[in-house]
DOSE-459664 format. One record per residue (C-alpha): residue in one letter; x, y, z. Coordinates in steps of 0.1 Angstrom, whole numbers, padded with zeros to 4 digits. Layout:
<nodes>
NODE / A / X / Y / Z $
...
</nodes>
This chain:
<nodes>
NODE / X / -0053 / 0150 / -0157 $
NODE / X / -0052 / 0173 / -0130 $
NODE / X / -0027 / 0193 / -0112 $
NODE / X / -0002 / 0184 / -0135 $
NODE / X / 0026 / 0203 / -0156 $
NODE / X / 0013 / 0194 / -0192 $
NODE / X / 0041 / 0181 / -0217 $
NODE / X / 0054 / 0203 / -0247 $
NODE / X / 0038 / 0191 / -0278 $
NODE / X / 0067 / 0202 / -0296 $
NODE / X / 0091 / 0178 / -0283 $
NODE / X / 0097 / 0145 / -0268 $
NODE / X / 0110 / 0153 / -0238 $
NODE / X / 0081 / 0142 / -0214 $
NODE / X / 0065 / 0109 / -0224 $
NODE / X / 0044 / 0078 / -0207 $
NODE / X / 0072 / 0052 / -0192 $
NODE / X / 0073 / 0025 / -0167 $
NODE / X / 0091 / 0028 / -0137 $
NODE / X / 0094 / 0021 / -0105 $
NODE / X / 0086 / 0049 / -0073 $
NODE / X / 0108 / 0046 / -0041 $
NODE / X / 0086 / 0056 / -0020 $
NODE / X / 0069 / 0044 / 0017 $
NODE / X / 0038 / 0052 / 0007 $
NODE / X / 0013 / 0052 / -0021 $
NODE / X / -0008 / 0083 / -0013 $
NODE / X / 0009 / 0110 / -0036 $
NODE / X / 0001 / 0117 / -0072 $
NODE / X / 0037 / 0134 / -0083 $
NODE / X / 0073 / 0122 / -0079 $
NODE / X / 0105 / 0141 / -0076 $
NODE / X / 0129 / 0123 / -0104 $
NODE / X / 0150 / 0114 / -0082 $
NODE / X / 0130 / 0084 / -0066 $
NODE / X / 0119 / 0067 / -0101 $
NODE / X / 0138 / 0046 / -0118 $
NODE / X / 0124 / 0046 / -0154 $
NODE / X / 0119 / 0008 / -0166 $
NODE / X / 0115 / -0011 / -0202 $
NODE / X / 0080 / -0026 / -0197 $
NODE / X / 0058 / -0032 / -0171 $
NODE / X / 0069 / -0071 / -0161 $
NODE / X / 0099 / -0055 / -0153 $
NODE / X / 0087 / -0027 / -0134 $
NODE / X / 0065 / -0053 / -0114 $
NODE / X / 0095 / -0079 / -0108 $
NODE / X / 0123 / -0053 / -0097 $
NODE / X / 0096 / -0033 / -0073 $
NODE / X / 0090 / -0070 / -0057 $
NODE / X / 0123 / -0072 / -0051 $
NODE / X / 0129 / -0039 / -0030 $
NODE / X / 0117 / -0025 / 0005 $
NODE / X / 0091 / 0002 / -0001 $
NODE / X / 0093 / 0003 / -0040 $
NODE / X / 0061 / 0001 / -0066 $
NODE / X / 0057 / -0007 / -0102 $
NODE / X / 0034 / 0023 / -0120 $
NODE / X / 0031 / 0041 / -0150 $
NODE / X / 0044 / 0072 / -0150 $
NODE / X / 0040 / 0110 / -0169 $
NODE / X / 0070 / 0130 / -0172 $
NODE / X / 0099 / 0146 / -0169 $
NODE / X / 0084 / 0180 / -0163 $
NODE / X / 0098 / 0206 / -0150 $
NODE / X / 0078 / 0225 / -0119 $
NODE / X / 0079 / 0260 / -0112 $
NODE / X / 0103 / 0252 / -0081 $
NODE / X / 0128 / 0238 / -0113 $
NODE / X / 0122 / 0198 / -0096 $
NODE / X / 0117 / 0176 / -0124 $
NODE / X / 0089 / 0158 / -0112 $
NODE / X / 0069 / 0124 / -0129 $
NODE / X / 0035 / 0125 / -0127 $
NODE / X / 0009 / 0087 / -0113 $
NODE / X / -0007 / 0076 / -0139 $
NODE / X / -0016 / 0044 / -0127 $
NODE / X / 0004 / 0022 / -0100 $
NODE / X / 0008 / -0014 / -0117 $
NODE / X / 0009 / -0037 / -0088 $
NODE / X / -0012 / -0048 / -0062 $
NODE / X / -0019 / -0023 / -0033 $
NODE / X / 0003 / -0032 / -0003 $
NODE / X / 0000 / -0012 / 0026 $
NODE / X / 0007 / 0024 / 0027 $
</nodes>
């Protein structure tokens, strides 16, 4: 994946989750940490994200730390249907 802050091997830190992005739009490919809420599974991610003005279900990459210090979560897929952006 591109243009992302790979994970240290060494640790568990940074991982594959579910979450859900607060976010007005769809268009970006990395989150600060502060607008995802990380989720159990992805029913759940899909269900809350309904539930909330200008929220998305996804699978997400991260915690990793940029070289600004934000910990930022990476796209790896968004999980519900495309709504506009």
């Amino acid at each position: 994946m591109r243009g992302y802050v790979p994970p240290d091997p060494e640790t568990s830190v940074s991982g594959t989750h579910y979450a859900i992005i607060q976010a007005p739009h769809r268009n970006r490919q990395r989150f600060p940490a502060g607008i995802v809420e990380i989720v159990e599974d992805p029913e759940t991610a899909i269900r809350q994200a309904k539930d909330q003005a200008n929220c998305h279900a996804a699978q997400v990459l991260g915690p990793s730390k940029s070289s600004e210090g934000q910990y930022l979560y990476y796209l790896i897929e968004w999980l519900d249907s495309p709504g506009p952006t």
